[in-house]
VEXDREN-765482 format. One record per atom (N, C-alpha, C, CB): x, y, z. Coordinates in steps of 0.1 Angstrom, whole numbers, plus 2048, in hexadecimal, padded with zeros to 3 digits. Each point is the difference from the previous one (the first is absolute). Glycine has a CB too. Layout:
XYZ...
//
This chain:
1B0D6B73380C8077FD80180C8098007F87E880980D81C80580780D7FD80E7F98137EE80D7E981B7F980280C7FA80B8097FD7EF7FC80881980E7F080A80480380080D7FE8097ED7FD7FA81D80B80180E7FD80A8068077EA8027FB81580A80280C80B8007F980B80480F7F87ED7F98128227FB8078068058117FA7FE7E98157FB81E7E880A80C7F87FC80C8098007F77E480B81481C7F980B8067F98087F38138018167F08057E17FD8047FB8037FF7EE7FF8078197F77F47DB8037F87F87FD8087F37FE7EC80F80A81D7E97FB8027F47FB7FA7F780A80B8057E97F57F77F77FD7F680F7FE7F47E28118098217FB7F580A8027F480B7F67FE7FB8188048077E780380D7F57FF8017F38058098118017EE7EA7FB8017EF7FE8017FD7F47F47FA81080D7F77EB8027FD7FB7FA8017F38077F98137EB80B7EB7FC8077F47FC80C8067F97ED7F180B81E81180280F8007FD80A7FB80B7F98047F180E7FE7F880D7FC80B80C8077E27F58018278107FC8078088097FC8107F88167EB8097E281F7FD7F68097FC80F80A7FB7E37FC8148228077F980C80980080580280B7F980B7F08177FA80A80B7FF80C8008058098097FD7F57EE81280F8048068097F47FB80980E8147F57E87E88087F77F880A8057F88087F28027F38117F77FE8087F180D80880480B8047F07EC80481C80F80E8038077FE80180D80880D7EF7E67F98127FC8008137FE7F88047F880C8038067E77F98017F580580B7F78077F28067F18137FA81A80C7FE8067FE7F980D8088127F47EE7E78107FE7FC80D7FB7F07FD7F881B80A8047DE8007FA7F37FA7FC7FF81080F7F47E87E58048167F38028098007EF8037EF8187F58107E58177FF7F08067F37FC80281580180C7DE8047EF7EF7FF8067FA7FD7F37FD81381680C7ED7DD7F27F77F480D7F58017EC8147E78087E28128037ED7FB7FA8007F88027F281280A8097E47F77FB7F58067F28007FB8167F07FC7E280A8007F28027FC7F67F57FC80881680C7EE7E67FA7F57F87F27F68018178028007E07FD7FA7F87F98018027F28057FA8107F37FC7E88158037FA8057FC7EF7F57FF8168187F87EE7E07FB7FB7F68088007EF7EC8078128237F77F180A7FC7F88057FD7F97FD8018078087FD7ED8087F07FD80E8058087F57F67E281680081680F80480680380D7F880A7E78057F48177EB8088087F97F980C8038097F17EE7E58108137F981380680580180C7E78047F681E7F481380680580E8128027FB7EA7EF81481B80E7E980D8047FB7FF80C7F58087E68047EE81A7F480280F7FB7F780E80D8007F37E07FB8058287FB80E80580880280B7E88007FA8247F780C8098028098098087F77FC7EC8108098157E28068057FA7F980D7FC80B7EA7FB7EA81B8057FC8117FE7FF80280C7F38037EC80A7F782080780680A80D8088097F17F27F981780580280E80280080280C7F88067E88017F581C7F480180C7F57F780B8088017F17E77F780B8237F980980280980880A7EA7F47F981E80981080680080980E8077FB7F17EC80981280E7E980F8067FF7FD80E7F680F7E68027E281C7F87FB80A7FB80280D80D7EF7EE7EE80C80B81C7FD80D80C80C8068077EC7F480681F8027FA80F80580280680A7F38047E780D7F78147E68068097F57FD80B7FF8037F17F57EE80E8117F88108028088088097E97F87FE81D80481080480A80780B8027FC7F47FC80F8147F97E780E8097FF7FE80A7F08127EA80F7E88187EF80080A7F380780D8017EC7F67FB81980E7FF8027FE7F38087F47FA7FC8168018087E280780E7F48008007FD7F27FD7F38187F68037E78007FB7F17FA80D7F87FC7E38058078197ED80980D7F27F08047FC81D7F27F17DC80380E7F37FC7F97F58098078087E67FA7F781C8137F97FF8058028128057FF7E180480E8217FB80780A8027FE80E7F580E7ED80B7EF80D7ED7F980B7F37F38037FE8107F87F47EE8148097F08067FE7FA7EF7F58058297FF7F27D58057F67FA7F67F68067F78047F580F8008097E47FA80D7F57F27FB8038128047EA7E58088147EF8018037FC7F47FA7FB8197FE7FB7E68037F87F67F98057EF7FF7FA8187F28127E381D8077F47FD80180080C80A7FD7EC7F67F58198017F980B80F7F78017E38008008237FD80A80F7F58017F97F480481480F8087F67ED7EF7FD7F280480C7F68077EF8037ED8167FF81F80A7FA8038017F080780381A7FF8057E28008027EE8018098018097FD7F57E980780A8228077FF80880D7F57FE7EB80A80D80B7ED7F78087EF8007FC7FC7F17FC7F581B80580D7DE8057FB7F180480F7F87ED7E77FF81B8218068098077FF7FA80A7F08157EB80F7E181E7F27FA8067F57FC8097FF7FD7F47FC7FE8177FD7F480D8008018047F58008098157EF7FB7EC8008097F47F08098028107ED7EE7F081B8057F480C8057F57F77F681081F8037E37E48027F57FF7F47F780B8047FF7E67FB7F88187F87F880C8047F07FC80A80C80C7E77F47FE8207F57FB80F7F67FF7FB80780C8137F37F47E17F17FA7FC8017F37FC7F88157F98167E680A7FD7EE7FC7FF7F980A80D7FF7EE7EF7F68177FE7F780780A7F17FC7E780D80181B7F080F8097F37FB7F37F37FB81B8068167F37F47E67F87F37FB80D7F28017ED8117EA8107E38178047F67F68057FC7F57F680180A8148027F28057FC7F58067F87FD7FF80D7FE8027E37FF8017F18038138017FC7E07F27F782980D81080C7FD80580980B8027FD7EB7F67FA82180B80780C8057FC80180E80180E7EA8097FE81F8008018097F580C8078187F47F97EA8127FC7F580A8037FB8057EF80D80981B7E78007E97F98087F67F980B8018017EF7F97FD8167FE7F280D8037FD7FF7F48068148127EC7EE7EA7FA8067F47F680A7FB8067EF8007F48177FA7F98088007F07FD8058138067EF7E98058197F07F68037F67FC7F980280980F7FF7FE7E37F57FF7F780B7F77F17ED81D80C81F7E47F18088007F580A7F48067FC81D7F57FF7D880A8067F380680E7FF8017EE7F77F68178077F68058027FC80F8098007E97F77FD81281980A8098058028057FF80A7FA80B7F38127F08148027FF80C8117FB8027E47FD80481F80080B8108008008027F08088068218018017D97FC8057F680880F7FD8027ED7F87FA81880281080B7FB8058067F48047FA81080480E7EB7F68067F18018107FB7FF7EB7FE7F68197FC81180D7FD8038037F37FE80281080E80F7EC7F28027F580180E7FC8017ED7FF7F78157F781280D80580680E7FE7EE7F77F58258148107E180A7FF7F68108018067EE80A7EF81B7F180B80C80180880980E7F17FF7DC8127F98287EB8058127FE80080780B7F68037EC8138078147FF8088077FE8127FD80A7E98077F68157EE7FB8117FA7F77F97EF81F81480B7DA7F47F07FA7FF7F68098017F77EE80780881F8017F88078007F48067F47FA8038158077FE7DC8098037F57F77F67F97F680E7FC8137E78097EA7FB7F87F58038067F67F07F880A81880F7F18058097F67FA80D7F98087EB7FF7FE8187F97F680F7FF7F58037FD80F8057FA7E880680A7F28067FD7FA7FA7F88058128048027EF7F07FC7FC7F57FA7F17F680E8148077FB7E58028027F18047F67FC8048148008057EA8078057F77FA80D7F38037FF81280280E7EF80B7EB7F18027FB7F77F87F680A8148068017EB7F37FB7F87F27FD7F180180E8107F67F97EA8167FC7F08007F780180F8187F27F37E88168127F47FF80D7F38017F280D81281E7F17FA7DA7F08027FC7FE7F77F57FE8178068097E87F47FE7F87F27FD7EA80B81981A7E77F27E381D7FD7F38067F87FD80F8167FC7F17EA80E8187FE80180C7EE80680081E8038087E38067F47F280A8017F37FC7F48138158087FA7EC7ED7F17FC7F77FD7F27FD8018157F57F07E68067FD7F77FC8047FF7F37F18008108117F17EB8017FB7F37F88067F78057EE8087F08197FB7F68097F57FE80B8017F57F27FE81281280A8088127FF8088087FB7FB7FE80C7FF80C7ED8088087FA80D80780D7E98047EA8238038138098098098048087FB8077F580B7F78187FD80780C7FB80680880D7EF8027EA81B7FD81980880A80A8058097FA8057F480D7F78177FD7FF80C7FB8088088077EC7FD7F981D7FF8198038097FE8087F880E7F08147F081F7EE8128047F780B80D80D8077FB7E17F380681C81A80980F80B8067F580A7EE81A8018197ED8058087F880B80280B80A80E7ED7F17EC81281B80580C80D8087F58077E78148078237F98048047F780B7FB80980D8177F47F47E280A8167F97FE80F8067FE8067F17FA7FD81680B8138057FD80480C7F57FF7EF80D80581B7F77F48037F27FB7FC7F37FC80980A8097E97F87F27FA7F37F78008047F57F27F680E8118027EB7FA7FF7EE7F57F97FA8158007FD7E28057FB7F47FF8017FD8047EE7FC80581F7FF7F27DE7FF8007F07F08017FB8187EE7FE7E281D7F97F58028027FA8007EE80480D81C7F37EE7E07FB8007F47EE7FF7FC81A7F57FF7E980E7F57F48057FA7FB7F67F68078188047EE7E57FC7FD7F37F97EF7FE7F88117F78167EF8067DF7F07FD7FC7FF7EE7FB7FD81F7F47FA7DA8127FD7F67FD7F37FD7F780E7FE8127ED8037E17F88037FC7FD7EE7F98068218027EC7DA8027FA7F77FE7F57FC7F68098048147F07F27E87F48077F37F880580A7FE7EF7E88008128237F780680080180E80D7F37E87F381481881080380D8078158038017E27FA81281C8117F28118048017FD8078128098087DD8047F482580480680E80A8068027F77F48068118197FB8098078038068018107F580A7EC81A7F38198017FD80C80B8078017F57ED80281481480B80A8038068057F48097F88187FE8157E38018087FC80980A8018067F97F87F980980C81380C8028078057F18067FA81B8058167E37F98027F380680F8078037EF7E87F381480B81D80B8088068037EF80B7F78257FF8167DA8068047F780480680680C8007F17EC7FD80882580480380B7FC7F780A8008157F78077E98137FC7F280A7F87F77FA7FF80C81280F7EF7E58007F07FA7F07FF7FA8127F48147EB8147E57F18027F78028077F97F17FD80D80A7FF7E67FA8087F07F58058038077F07EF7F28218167F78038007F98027EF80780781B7F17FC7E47F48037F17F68078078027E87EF7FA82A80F7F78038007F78047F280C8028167E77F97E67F98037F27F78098058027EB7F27FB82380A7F78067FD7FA8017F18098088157E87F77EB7FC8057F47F18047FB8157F37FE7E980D7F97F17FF7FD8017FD7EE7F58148177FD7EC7E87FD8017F58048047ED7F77FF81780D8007E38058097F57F780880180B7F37F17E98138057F980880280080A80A7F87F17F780A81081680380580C8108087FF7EF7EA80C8178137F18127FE80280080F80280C7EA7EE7EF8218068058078007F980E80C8097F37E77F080981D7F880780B8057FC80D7EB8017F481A7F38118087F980880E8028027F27F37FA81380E7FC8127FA80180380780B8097FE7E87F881281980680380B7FE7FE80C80580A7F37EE7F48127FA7F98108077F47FF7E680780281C7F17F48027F28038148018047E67F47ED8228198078097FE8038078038077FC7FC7F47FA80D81980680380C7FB7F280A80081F7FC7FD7DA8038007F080480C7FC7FD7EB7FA7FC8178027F98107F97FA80B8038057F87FF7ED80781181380F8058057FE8018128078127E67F07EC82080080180F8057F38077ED8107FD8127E67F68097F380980B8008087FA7F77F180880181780B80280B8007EE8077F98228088167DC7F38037F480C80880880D8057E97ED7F381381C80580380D8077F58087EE8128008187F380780E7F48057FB7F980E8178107F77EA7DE8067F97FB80D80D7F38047E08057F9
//
């Protein structure tokens, strides 16, 4: 299998496809792109690891363009509160903040994740799917929507629900519906946050959460996660 790479001048760590973007005014010096690194696909393949590494390539590339135009995009454009890293998605149209002592991971049909390094458990994931809505308000109100996402969508047949607490912002002209949630099981309970928002023909769902026990030492770290969601336009 043929090798394939991509020649870059200059490539922020920060902005690919899983991203660490530290802060804005750093990046902001970043404005040049350098033609002397290659990074390259392994030559030792299948189709689908050579089609995804031609695809974080591509991100890596359009990461290094978004760097030099900053402040352009909104996200990237705002101070990043201490203690949180961005996480921005270029080509599947996303962002959001976590906090920089988590590590990504795998989370089996999301798009992305982070979790805590020691507290599994507490952590944030991302998943989409396409829809022919075009704003969140066609699935009908907050209240609606909250109530048959957690009760049939979220919890299991042997979980207790208690929502506790549901808001609606609008973001640059997005609407974005955010709620508060306890799923409590026989043998443990978990307290979460969801923001969900619809934009380029996709239902996004971000969950943050952790532990019951935990909730109340947590909530607000986690719910500057929830509210940092952002569909960005592709």
């Amino acid at each position: 299998m043929a090798m394939s790479s991509v020649s870059l001048n200059w490539v922020p760590a920060t902005l690919t496809k899983k991203s660490n973007v530290p802060h804005s005014n750093e990046l902001a010096r970043a404005t040049a792109l350098s033609l002397h690194n290659s990074v390259a696909c392994p030559k030792e393949t299948t189709s689908n690891e050579e089609n995804n590494c031609k695809r974080r390539l591509l991100l890596l590339g359009v990461g290094a363009v978004t760097a030099s135009l900053l402040p352009a995009t909104s996200l990237l454009a705002e101070e990043i509160p201490p203690n949180y890293q961005a996480f921005v998605d270029i080509s599947d149209g996303y962002s959001y903040y976590y906090p920089s002592d988590w590590r990504e991971f795998d989370f089996r049909g999301h798009d992305s994740a982070f979790k805590d390094t020691f507290l599994q458990l507490q952590n944030v994931r991302v998943r989409f799917i396409p829809t022919d809505k075009k704003d969140i308000h066609d699935l009908g109100p907050i209240e609606e929507v909250v109530y048959n996402l957690v009760n049939h969508i979220y919890a299991a047949p042997n979980q207790m629900v208690n929502i506790l607490d549901m808001q609606e912002r609008t973001t640059d002209g997005k609407n974005y519906y955010t709620f508060e949630y306890t799923l409590a099981s026989p043998n443990y309970a978990s307290t979460s946050f969801a923001t969900i928002a619809i934009g380029n023909g996709r239902y996004y769902t971000l969950v943050v959460g952790a532990l019951e026990r935990r909730w109340r030492r947590v909530r607000n770290k986690l719910k500057v996660v929830a509210d940092s969601f952002k569909v960005l336009d592709i």
